[in-house]
C-alpha positions in Angstrom: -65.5 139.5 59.2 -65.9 139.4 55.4 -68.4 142.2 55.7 -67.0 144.7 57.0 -67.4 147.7 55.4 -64.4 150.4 55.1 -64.0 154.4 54.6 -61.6 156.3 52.3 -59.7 156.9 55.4 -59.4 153.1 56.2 -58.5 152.0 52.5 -56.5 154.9 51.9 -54.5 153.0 55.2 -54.6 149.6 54.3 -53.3 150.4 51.0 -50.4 152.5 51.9 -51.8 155.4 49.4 -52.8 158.7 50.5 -57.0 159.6 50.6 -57.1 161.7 47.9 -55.7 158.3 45.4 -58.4 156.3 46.9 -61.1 158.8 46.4 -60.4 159.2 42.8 -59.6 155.9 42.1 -63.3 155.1 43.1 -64.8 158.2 41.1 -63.2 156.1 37.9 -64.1 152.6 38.9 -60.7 151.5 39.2 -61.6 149.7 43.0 -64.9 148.6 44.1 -67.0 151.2 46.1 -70.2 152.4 46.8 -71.6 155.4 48.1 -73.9 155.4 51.2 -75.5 159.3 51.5 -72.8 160.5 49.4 -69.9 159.0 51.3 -67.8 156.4 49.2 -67.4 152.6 51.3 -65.6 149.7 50.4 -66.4 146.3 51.1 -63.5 144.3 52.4 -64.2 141.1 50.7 -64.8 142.9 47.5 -61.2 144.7 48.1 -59.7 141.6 48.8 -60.8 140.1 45.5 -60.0 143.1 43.8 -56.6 142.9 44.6 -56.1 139.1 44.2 -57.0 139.8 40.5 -54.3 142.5 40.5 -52.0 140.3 41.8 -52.9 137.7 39.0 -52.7 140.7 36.3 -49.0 141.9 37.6 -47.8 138.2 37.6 -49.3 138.1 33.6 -47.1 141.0 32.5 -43.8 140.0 34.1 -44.1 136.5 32.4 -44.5 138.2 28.9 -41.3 139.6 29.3 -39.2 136.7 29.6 
């Protein structure tokens, strides 16, 4: 479900990072989040995307050093 919608705990998971990374990581608007009543969520498909683009910025740098 490209919908689905995802807690600190559940990103924090996925990711392999602790909360705490997660949690401040959205604070700076370094992932995509929202807040819903205070709460920061994450929208899968937006995560997805998110780290495609990483992906694409990582492959970048390791071809300048050649």
């Amino acid at each position: 479900m490209s919908d689905e919608i995802l807690t600190v705990q559940e990103v924090a998971a996925l990711s392999k990072v602790a909360d705490k990374t997660v949690y401040t990581m959205a604070q700076k608007g370094e992932i995509p989040a929202f807040k819903v009543r205070g709460q920061w969520r994450f929208k899968r498909a937006d995560l997805d995307q998110w780290i495609e683009q990483l992906k694409g910025a990582s492959r970048d740098a390791d071809g300048d050093n050649e």
